[in-house]
LOKEVO-69932 format. One record per residue (C-alpha): z, y, x; residue in one letter. Coordinates in steps of 0.2 Angstrom, whole numbers, padded with zeros to 4 digits, always signed. Layout:
<recs>
ZYXa/...
</recs>
This chain:
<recs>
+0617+0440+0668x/+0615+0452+0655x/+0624+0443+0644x/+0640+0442+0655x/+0657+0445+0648x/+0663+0457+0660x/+0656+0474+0659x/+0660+0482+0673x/+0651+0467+0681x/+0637+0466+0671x/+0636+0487+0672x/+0636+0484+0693x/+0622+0469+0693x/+0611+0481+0680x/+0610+0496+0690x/+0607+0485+0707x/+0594+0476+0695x/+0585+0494+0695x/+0587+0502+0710x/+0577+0486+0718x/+0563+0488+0704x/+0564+0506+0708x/+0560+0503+0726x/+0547+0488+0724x/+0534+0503+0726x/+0537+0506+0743x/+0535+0487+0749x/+0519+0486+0738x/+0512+0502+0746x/+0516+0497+0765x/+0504+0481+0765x/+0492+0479+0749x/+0479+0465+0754x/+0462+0468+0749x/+0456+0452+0750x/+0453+0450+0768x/+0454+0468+0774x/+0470+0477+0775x/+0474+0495+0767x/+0491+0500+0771x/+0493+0515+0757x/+0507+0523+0768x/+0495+0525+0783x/+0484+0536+0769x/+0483+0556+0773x/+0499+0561+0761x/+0494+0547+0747x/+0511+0543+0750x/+0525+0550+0754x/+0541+0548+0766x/+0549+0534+0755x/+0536+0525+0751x/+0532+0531+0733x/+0516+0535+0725x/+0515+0555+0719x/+0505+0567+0709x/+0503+0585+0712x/+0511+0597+0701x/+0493+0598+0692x/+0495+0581+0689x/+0480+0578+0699x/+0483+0561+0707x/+0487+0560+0726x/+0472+0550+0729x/+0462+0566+0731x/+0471+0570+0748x/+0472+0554+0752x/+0453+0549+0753x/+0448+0567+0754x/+0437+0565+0739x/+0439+0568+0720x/+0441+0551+0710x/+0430+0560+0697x/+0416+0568+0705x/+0417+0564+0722x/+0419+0578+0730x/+0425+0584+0745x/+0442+0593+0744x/+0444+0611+0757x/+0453+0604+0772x/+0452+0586+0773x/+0440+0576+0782x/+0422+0576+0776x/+0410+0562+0775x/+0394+0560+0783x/+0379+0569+0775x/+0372+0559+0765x/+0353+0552+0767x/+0342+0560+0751x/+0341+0541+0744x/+0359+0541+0742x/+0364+0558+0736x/+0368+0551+0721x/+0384+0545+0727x/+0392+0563+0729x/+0390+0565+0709x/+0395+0548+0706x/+0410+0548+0693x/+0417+0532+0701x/+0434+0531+0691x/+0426+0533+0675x/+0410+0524+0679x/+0423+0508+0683x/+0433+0512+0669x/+0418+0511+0656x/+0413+0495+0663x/+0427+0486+0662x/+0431+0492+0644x/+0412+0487+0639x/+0415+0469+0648x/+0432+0466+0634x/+0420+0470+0620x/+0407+0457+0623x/+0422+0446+0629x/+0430+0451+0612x/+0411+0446+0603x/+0408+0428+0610x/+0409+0417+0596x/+0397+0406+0584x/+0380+0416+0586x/+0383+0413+0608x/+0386+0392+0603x/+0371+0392+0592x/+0361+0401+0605x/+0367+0389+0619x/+0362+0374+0607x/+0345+0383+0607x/+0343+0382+0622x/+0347+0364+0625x/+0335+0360+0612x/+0320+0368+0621x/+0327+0361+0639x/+0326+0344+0631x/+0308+0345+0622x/+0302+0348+0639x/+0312+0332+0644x/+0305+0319+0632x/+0287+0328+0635x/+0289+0326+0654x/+0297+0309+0652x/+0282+0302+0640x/+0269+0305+0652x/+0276+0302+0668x/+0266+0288+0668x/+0249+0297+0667x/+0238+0302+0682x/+0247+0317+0687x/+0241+0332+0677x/+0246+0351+0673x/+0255+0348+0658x/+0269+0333+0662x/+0272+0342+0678x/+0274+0358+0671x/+0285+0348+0658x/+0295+0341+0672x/+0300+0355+0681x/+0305+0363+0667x/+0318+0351+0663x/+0324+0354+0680x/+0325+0371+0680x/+0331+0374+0661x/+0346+0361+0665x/+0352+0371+0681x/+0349+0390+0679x/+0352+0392+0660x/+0364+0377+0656x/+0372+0371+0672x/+0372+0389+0678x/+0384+0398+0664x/+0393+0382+0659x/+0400+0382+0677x/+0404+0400+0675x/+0415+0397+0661x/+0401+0407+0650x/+0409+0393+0635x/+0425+0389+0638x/+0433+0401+0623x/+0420+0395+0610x/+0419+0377+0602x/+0405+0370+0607x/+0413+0355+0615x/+0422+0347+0630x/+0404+0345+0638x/+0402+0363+0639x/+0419+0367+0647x/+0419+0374+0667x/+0433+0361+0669x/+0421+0344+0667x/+0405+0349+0667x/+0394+0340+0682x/+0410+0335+0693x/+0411+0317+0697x/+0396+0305+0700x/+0397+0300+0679x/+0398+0319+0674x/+0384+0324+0688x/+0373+0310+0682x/+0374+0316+0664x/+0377+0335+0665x/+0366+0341+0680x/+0359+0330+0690x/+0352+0339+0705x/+0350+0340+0725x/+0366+0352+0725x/+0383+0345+0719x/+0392+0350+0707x/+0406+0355+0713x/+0400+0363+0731x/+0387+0374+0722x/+0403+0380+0712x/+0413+0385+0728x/+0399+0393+0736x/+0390+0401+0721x/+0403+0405+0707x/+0417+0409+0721x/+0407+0415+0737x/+0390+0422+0732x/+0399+0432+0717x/+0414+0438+0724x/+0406+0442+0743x/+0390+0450+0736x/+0380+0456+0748x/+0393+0456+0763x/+0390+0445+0777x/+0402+0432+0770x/+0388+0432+0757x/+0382+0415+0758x/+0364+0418+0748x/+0362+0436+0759x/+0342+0432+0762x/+0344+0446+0775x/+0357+0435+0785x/+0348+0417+0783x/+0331+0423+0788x/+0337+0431+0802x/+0330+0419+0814x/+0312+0420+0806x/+0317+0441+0804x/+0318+0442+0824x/+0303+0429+0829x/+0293+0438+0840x/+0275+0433+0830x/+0264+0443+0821x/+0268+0443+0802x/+0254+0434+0798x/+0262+0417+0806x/+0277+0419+0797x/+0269+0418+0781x/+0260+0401+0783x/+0279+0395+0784x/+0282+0403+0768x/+0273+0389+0756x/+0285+0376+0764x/+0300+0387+0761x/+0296+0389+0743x/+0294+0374+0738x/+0306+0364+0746x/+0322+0376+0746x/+0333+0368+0736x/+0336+0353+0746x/+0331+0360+0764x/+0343+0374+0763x/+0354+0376+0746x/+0360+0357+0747x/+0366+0357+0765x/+0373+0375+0763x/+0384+0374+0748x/+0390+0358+0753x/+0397+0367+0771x/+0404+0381+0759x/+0415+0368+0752x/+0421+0359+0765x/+0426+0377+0773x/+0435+0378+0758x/+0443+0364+0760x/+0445+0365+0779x/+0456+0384+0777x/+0465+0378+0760x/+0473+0361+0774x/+0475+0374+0786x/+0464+0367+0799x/+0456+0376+0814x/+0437+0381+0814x/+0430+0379+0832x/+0430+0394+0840x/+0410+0394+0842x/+0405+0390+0824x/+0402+0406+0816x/+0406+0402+0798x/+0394+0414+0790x/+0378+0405+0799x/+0369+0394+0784x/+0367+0375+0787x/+0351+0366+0783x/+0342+0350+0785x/+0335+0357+0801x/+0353+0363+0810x/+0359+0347+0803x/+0344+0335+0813x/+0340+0347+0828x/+0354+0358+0832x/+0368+0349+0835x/+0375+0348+0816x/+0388+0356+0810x/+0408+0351+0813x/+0411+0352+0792x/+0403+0334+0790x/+0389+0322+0797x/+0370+0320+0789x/+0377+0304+0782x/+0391+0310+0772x/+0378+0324+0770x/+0363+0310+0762x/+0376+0298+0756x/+0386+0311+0746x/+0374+0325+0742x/+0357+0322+0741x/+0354+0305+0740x/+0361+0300+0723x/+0348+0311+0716x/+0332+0307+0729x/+0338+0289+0724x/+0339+0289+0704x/+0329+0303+0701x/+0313+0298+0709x/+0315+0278+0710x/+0325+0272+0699x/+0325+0281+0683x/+0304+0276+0684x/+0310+0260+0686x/+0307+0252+0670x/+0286+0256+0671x/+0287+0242+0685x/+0290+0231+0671x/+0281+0238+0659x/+0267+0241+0670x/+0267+0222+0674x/+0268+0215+0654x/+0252+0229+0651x/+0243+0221+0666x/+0241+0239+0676x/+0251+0232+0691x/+0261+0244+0700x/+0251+0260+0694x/+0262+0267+0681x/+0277+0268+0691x/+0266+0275+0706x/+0259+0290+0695x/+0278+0292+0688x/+0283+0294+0706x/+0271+0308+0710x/+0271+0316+0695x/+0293+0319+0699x/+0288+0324+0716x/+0276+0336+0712x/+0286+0343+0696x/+0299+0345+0710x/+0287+0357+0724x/+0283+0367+0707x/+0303+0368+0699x/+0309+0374+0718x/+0296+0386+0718x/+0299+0392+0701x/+0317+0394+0704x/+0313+0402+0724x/+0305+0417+0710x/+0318+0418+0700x/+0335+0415+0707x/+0331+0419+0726x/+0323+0438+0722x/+0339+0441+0714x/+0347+0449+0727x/+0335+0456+0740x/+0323+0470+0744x/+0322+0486+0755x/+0331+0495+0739x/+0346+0483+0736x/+0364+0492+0749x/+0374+0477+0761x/+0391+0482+0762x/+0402+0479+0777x/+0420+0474+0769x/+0424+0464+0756x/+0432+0471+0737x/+0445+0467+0725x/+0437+0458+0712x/+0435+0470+0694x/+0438+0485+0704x/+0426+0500+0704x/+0419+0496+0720x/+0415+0479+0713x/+0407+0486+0698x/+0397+0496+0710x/+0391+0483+0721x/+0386+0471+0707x/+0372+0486+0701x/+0368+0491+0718x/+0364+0474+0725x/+0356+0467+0709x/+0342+0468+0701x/+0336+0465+0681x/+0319+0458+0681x/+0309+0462+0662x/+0319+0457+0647x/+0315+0454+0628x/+0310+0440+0620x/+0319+0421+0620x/+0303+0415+0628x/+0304+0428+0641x/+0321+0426+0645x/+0319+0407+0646x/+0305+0406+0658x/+0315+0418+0670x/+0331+0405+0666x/+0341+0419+0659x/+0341+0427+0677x/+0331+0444+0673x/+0349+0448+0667x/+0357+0447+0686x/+0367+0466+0686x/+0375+0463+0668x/+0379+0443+0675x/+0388+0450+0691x/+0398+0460+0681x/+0404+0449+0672x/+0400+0431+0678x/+0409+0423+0664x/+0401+0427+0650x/+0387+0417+0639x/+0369+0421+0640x/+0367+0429+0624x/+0382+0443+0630x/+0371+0448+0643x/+0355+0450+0632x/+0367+0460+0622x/+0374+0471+0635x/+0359+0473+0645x/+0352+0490+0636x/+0370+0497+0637x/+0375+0493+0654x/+0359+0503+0659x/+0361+0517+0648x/+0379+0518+0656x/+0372+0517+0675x/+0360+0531+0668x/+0373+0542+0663x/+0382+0540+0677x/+0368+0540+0688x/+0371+0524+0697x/+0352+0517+0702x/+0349+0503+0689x/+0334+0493+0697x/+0323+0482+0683x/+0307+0478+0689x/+0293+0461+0687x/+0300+0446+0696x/+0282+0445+0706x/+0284+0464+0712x/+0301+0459+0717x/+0295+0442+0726x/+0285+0452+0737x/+0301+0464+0740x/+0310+0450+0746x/+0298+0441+0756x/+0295+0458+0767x/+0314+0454+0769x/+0314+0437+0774x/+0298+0442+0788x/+0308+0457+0793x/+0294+0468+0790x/+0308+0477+0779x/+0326+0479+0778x/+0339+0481+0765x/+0351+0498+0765x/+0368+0498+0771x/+0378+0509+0756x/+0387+0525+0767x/+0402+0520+0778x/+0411+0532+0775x/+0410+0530+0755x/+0414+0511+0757x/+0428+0516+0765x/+0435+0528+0752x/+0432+0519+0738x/+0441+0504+0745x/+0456+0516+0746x/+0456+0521+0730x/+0455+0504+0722x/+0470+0500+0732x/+0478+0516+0725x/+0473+0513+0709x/+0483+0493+0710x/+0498+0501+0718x/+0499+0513+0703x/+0497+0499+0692x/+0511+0491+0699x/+0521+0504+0699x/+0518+0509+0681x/+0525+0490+0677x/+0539+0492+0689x/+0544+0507+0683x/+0543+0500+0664x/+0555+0485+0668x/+0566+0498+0677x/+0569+0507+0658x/+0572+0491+0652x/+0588+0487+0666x/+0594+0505+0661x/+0593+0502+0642x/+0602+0489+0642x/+0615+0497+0653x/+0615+0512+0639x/+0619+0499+0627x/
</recs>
């Protein structure tokens, strides 16, 4: 319309134009969503004011001082305005946090290594294929042997390299802005049977391990909606009324069998809840959505209303119970048979997968489970914009590094022992978190934000206490999560204010000319 050949006309539809960009404030402040908790900013102690519109104090001090009643820089209390609770000595930290700055500087350090993806993170990647495959073909030329140390420890290698190193960031979009191939691209890699098959065959699939893992666990971390929160899923074991003892003899079977007992079953009921609020359709009223499905709630306790154990088998886990551990051995019946050894080969082949798989479930119970869980890891009660400060925060306060250093190292732990820097930003490539490990904990450190790293055993034993309930985790200060989840939705209303306000100079520029 700007382009009309009546002036008075065009001058009347450009100064309408603006006055509506002008009050676009207003309707953001009144109802900004975050995520599924609601923050109205015009219910906010003076953060806004009687038409709607963000203000700063004549000092230039933003209005989100009054509104929280703490200082966006050092968290203090302002004279006058309500106070928070005292805080317990293990949290005092949080009174001197710098929480705008210390969200600020992570974000900024998060475009660098974003900015320094390139050829070194696809050679690395190519790396780490290579040794993932060596274990393969050592695995794969003596699964016929009587099962020994070294083709088992082979075997579970491969499983574990091709999920928690390859599968895991190639999900993650870790490679989509480097050229290292369709194959390594978020958008194909595992999804469909033919893609599953060639990319990651495993118990999970593809596609609901993406839902629950890259969408849920990330972006719920540590809430209840948390769909890997240990303290949630073992609550039944938490709250048996047994000496500690007996809990523990349930722990080898646990370990060792996780993967397709609990992580299967789970992420597959992830999806279809996905699916089942994307169509719109009703939850029964008695299923509480956050409860995790297993094999066990599946056979014992009634199922579950997202899908039967048959679609569950037929879909899920049996392809790879089938081709994995029957029918990719296959062959050694023939060869078995021309070599005159009869059926031994394939026999000791079959063992050898299954045992690989007791070891690579409780290699990765170690290393992926311990992640997230410990009497020194916070919960939190309501869920966070994503890339806010309150999501920065949660990521270090709910995560822990385990020891880092050499490629061998960081193999062994799958690239895992870099979980605080990988929550922050979950799309980046393995070799960025290597890179920005030493600087995200010099930052936490100057911001003095608890930054945990400790050996993976020691934190295996922190997180069995949780799952036996002889400990619990902390629950970050109410009051805190409250105000910090006000100020992020301040902060996104100011940002779209400051474009509003941009687009309105433009409207009155053109009028000018």
């Amino acid at each position: 319309f700007l382009s009309s050949s009546k002036p008075r006309l065009k001058t009347m539809l450009v100064y309408c134009s603006a006055l509506l960009l002008a009050l676009f404030p207003s309707v953001a402040a009144f109802n900004f969503n975050v995520r599924n908790q609601k923050y109205p900013l015009a219910n906010l102690k003076y953060g806004v004011d009687a038409g709607g519109f963000y203000r700063q104090r004549a000092d230039s001090a933003p209005m989100l001082v009054l509104a929280t009643g703490i200082s966006p820089t050092k968290g203090q209390t302002k004279p006058g305005y309500p106070s928070p609770s005292p805080l317990d000595p293990k949290d005092a930290w949080i009174a001197n946090l710098d929480y705008e700055d210390f969200g600020r500087e992570v974000a900024d350090l998060g475009k660098e290594l974003l900015d320094e993806t390139g050829e070194a993170d696809v050679q690395h990647l190519h790396k780490i294929v290579a040794w993932r495959n060596i274990a393969a073909l050592l695995g794969l030329c003596t699964v016929w042997a009587t099962p020994n140390p070294l083709t088992i420890a082979a075997l579970s290698t491969w499983t574990y390299a091709s999920w928690t190193m390859i599968a895991h960031h190639t999900c993650h979009g870790g490679y989509n802005r480097v050229d290292v191939g369709k194959r390594f691209h978020s958008r194909d890699f595992g999804l469909g049977l033919v893609n599953r098959f060639i990319d990651w065959l495993d118990w999970m699939q593809p596609e609901a391990w993406n839902v629950e893992h890259n969408n849920r666990h990330h972006y719920c971390l540590s809430e209840l909606e948390d769909p890997d929160l240990v303290e949630n899923n073992l609550k039944d074991m938490r709250d048996l009324p047994v000496p500690t003892f007996v809990k523990y003899l349930a722990l080898p079977m646990l370990v060792t069998t996780w993967k397709w007992f609990y992580y299967a079953p789970n992420t597959y009921k992830e999806l279809k809840l996905a699916r089942w609020r994307k169509a719109g359709k009703k939850i029964p009223d008695d299923v509480v959505t956050s409860d995790a499905v297993t094999v066990r709630s599946l056979l014992f306790s009634g199922g579950t209303p997202f899908y039967s154990f048959w679609e569950f088998f037929s879909v899920v886990i049996g392809p790879y119970l089938l081709i994995h551990f029957f029918l990719f051995p296959a062959p050694l019946l023939a060869i078995g048979e021309y070599m005159g050894t009869g059926h031994e080969m394939y026999i000791n082949a079959v063992k050898n997968l299954f045992l690989a798989e007791l070891l690579t479930n409780a290699h990765g119970f170690v290393a992926i489970v311990t992640n997230h869980a410990g009497d020194d890891m916070y919960r939190f009660r309501d869920g966070c914009r994503p890339y806010s400060g309150s999501f920065y925060l949660r990521q270090v306060l709910a995560s822990v590094d385990f020891w880092t250093g050499s490629d061998i190292n960081d193999f062994m732990h799958g690239y895992l022992n870099y979980q605080i820097e990988h929550h922050m930003w979950p799309s980046l490539s393995m070799l960025s978190y290597k890179r920005s490990q030493p600087l995200v904990k010099s930052l936490c450190e100057k911001h003095g934000v608890p930054y945990i790293q400790e050996n993976v055993f020691l934190r295996t034993k922190k997180t069995i206490d949780i799952m036996t309930g002889t400990s619990s985790m902390r629950w970050f200060p109410a009051d805190y999560e409250k105000k910090y989840l006000e100020m992020d939705a301040v902060r996104e209303a100011e940002k779209k204010n400051r474009k509003t306000v941009l687009l309105s100079d433009k409207c009155m520029t053109a009028v000018q000319e």
